[in-house]
C-alpha positions as CSV (number, residue, x, y, z in Angstrom):
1,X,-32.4,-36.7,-28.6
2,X,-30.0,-33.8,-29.9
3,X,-29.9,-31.1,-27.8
4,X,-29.2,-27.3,-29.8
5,X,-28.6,-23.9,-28.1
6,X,-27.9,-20.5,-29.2
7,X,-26.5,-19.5,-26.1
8,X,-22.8,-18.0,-25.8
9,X,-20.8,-19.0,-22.8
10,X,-19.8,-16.4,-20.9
11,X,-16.9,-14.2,-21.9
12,X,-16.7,-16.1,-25.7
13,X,-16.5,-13.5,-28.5
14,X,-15.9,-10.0,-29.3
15,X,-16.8,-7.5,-26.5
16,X,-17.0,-3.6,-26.9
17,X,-16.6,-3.4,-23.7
18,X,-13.6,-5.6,-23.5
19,X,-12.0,-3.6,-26.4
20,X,-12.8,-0.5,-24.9
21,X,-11.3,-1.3,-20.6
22,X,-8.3,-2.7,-22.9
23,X,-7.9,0.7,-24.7
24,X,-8.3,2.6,-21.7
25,X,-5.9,0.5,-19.6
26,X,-2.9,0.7,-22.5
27,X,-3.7,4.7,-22.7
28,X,-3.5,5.1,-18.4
29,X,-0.4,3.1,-18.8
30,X,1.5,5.0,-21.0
31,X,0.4,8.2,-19.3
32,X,1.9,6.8,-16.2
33,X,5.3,5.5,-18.0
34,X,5.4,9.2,-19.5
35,X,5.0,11.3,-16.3
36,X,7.5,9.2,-14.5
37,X,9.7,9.3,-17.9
38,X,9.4,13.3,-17.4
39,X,9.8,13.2,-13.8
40,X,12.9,11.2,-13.7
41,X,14.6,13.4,-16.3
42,X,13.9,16.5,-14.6
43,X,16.2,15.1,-12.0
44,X,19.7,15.8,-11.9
45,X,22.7,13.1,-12.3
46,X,23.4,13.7,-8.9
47,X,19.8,13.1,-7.8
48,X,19.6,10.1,-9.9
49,X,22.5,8.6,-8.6
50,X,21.0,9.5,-5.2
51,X,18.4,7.3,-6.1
52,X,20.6,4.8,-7.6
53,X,19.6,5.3,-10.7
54,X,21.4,6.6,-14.3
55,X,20.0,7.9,-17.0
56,X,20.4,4.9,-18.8
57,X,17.4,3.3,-16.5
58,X,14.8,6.1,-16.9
59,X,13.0,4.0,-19.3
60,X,12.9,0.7,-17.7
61,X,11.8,2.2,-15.1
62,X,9.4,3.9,-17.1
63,X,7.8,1.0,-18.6
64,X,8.5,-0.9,-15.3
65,X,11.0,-3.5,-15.9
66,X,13.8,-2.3,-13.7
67,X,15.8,-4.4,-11.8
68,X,18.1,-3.4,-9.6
69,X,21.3,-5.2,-9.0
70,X,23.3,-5.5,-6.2
């Protein structure tokens, strides 16, 4: 005997709310990459280099993908 449903599984399709915790996440995190981007440029050389960073790293560590070699 065939067996027919109309159920979804869980979590298969589109989701407004998906879309929308998606949208909200990429907006947080690029409010976050930009305040640090601001913050970090505010800083001197000579505080940068403090924190053994040059201006040349601001963005990575912006978007976080700095890594720091020794």
């Amino acid at each position: 005997m065939a067996h027919i449903t109309t159920a979804r599984p869980v979590g298969a399709g589109f989701s407004v709310t998906t879309l929308f915790a998606g949208l909200v996440g990429r907006i947080s995190a690029w409010n976050e990459a930009r305040i640090t981007r601001n913050s970090l440029m505010a800083l001197s050389d000579r505080e940068l280099d403090d924190l053994g960073l040059s201006r040349a790293d601001i963005e990575s560590v912006a978007q976080g993908t700095y890594r720091q070699s020794f």
